[in-house]
C-alpha positions in Angstrom: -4.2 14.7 -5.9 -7.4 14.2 -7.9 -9.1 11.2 -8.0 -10.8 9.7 -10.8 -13.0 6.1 -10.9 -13.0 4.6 -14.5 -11.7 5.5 -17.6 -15.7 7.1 -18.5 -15.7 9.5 -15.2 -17.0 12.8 -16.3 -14.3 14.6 -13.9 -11.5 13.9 -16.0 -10.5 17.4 -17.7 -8.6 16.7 -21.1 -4.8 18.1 -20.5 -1.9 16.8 -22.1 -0.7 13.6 -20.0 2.4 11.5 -18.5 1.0 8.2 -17.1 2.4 5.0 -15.4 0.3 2.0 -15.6 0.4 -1.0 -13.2 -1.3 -2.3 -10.1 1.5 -0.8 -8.0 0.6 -3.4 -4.4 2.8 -2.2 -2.2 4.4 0.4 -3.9 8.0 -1.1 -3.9 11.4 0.3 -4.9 10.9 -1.1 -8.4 7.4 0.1 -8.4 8.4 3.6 -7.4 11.2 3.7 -10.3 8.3 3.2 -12.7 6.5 6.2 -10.5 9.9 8.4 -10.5 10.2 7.5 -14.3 7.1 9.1 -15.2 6.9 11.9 -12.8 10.5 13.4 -14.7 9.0 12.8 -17.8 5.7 14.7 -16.4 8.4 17.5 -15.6 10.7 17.6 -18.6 7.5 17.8 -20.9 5.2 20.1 -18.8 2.4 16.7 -18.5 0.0 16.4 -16.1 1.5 13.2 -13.9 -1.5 10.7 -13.9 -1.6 6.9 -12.0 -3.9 4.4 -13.6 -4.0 1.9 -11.3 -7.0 -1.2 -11.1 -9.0 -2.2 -8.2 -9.8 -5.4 -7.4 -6.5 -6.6 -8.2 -6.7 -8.3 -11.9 -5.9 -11.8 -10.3 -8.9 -11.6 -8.2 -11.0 -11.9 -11.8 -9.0 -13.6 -14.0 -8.0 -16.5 -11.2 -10.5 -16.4 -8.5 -8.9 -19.9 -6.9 -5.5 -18.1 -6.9 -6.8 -16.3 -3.3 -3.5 -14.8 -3.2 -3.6 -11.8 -0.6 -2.9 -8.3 -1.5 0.1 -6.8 0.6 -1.5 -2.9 0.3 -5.3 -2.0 0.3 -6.6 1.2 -2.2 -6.5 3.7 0.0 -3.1 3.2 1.0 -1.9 3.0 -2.7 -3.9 6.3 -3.5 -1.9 7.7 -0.3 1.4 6.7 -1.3 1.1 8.1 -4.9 -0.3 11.6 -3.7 2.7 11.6 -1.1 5.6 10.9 -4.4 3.6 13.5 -6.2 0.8 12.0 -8.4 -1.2 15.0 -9.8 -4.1 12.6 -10.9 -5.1 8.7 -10.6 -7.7 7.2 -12.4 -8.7 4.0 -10.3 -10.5 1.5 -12.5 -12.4 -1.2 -11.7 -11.2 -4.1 -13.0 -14.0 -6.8 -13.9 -14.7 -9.2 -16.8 -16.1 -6.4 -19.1 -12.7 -4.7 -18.7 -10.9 -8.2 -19.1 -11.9 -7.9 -23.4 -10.9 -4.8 -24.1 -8.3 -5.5 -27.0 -5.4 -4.0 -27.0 -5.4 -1.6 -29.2 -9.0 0.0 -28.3 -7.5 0.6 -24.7 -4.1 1.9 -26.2 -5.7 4.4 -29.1 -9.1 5.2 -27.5 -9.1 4.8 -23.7 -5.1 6.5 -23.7 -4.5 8.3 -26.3 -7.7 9.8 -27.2 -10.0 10.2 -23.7 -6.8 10.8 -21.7 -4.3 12.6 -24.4 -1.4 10.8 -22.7 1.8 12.0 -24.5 4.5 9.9 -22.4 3.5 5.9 -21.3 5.9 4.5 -18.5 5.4 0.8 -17.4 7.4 -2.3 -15.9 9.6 -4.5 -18.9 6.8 -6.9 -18.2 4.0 -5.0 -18.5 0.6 -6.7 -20.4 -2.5 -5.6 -21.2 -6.0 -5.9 -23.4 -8.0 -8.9 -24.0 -6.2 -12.1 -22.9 -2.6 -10.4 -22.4 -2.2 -9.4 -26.3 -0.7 -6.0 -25.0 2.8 -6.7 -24.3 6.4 -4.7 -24.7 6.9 -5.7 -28.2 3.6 -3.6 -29.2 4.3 -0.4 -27.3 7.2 -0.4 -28.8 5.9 -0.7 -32.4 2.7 1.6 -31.6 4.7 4.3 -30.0 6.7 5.3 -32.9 3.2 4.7 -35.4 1.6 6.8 -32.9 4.0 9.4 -31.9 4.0 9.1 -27.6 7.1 8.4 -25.8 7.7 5.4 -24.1 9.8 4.3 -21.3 10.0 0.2 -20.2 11.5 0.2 -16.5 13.6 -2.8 -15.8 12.9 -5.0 -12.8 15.0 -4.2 -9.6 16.7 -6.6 -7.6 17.6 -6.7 -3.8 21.2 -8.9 -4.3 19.8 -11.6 -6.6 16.2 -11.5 -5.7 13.9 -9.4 -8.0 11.6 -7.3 -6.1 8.1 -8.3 -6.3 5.0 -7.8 -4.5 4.7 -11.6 -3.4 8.1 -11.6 -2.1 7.4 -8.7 -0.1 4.3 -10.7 1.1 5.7 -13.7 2.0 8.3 -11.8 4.0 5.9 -9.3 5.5 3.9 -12.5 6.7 7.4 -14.7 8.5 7.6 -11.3 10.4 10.6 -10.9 8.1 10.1 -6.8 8.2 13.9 -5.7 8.0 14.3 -7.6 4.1 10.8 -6.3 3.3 12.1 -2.8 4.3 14.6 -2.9 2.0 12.5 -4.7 -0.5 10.1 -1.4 -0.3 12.5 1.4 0.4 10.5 2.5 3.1 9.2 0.5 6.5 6.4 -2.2 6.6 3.4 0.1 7.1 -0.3 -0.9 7.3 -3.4 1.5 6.7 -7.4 1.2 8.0 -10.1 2.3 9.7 -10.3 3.2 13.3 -13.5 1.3 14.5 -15.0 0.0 17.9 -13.4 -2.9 19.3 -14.7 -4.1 23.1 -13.4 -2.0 25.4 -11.1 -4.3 26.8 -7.9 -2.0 26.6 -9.7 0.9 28.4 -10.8 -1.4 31.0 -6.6 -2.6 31.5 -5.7 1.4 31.9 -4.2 1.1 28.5 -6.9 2.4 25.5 -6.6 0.6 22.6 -7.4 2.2 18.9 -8.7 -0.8 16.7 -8.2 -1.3 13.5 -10.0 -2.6 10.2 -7.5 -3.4 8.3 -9.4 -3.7 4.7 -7.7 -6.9 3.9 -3.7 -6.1 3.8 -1.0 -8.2 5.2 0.0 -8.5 8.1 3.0 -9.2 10.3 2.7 -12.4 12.3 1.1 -12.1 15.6 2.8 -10.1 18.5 3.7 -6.8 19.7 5.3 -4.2 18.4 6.2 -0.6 18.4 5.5 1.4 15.6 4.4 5.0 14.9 1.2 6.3 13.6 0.1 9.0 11.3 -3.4 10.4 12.2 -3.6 13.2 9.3 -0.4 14.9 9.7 0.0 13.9 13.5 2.7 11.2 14.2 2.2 9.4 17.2 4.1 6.9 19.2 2.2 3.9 19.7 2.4 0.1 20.9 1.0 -2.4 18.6 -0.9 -5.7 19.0 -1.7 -8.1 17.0 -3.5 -11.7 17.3 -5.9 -13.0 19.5 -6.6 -11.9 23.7 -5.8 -15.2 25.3 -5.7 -13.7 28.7 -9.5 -12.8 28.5 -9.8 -16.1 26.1 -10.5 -13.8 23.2 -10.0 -16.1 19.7 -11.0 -13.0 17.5 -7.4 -12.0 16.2 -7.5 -8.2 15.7 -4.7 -5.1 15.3 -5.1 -2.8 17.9 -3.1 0.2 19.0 -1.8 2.0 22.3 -0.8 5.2 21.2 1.3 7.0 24.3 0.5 10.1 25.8 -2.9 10.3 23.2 -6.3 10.5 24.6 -8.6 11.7 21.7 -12.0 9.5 20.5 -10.8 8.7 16.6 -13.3 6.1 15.3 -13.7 6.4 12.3 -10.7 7.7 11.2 -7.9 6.2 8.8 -4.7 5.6 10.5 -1.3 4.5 9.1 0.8 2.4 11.3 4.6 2.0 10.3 6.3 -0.9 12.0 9.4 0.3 13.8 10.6 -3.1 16.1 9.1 -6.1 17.3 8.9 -6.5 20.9 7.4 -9.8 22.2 5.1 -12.7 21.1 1.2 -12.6 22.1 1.2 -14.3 25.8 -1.6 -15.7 28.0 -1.1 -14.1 32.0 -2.6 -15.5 34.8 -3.8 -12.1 36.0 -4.8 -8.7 34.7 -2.2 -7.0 36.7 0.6 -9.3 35.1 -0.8 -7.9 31.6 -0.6 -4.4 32.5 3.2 -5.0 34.1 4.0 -6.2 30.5 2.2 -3.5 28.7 4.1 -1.0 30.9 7.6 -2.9 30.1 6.4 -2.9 26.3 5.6 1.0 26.3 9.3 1.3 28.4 11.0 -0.7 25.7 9.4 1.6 22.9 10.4 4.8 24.8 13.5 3.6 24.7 13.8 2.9 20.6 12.0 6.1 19.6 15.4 7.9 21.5 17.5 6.5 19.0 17.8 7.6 15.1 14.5 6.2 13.4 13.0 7.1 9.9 9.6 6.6 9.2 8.2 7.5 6.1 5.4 6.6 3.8 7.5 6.7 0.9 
């Protein structure tokens, strides 16, 4: 997948274009309709599929008191849309100067003329330009003025709820992971950067791979057993997260026992996919009581990695 930053970036080549628009945290069930929406019109019309998704997310700028978290960092968007087949994404960065672009300057010369797109898909509540003036009602007006196909994706519901990124982030954070599974399509999954931590798992027997997590959500504190994709390796791995209390350790932090896996990886960016909780974080009077429950803990993970389990990114 190529990767483009702002709408100006000299890279982009002009080809004939099919592009979904939209934030996309978390790249959800009725976020990948939108995705699967515009990748068959891609196909049908022989388009070059193209993302354009905004980083920070618009909220951060146009309500900075809102501090609502984000449920998916960049990175793991940009992975997840090169995985469901994005030929292109054109990641812009969303700031104030952005913010006034009217409507129809973004629509006839960022679209239409730098980026030739020929086929627009985006969510039934999509908005856009200066102040929100973009909506539904104008695409649909401009489309047949202009001559590009349009496609307005309803919003998909799990029973009666409508999927949403918040929903998926409140349930993400009670440690509700089954209903945010289905919410997704796809396991709760987090994505950073392998970095140093203080040694403390390699001094208990068990190394530890920890992770910066670049902001996402989290699961509430615990352990759990997940899987890990280092590049195209999968790797079966015990998960911590929260603070050390047997070593009275208040510095909460994700870190990662991957089994039967010895290699130095700082550095790299790792995947996690959340398979089963296993226990809450606990304080033991002793080092050798820790490493008797990390042994039950890796035991208990064997156990559900023998049964039936499906881990995908997407």
């Amino acid at each position: 997948m190529k990767l483009y930053h702002g709408i100006n970036d000299r890279k982009i080549k002009p080809a004939p274009r099919a592009v979904a628009i939209g934030v996309f945290d978390g790249v959800h069930r009725g976020h990948r309709k939108i995705l699967n929406r515009m990748l068959a019109q891609a196909r049908r019309f022989h388009l070059s599929p193209t993302v354009i998704t905004f980083d920070p997310h618009p909220n951060r700028v146009l309500r900075p008191r809102s501090k609502e978290p984000i449920l998916m960092s960049l990175p793991h968007r940009l992975r997840i849309f090169k995985a469901l087949g994005a030929a292109e994404t054109i990641v812009i960065h969303f700031n104030k100067k952005i913010a006034v672009i009217s409507r129809r300057e973004f629509l006839e010369e960022v679209l239409l003329k730098q980026l030739n797109m020929r086929s627009l898909t985006v969510g039934h509540d999509f908005r856009f330009g200066c102040k929100g003036a973009g909506n539904t009602a104008f695409l649909k007006a401009e489309s047949r003025r202009l001559k590009f196909k349009l496609s307005l994706i309803q919003a998909l519901k799990h029973g009666r709820e409508i999927i949403s990124s918040t929903r998926i982030r409140q349930l993400v954070e009670r440690g509700e992971l089954k209903k945010a599974r289905q919410m997704l399509g796809r396991p709760v999954s987090v994505y950073g950067t392998v970095v140093r931590g203080r040694g403390r798992g390699r001094s208990t027997g068990f190394p530890t791979a920890n992770l910066n997590m670049h902001h996402e959500t989290l699961p509430p504190n615990g352990v759990y057993a997940a899987y890990g994709f280092l590049g195209g390796r999968r790797l079966k791995g015990v998960i911590h997260i929260g603070v050390r209390p047997t070593f009275k350790d208040q510095q909460k932090s994700l870190e990662a026992h991957f089994l039967n896996f010895h290699k130095n990886i700082y550095g790299k960016e790792l995947e996690l996919i959340f398979i089963a909780r296993l226990r809450d974080t606990r304080k033991f009077k002793s080092s050798a009581l820790l490493q008797a429950a990390i042994r039950n803990d890796i035991r208990e993970t064997l156990f559900l990695f023998t049964k039936p389990v499906k881990a995908s990114i997407i």
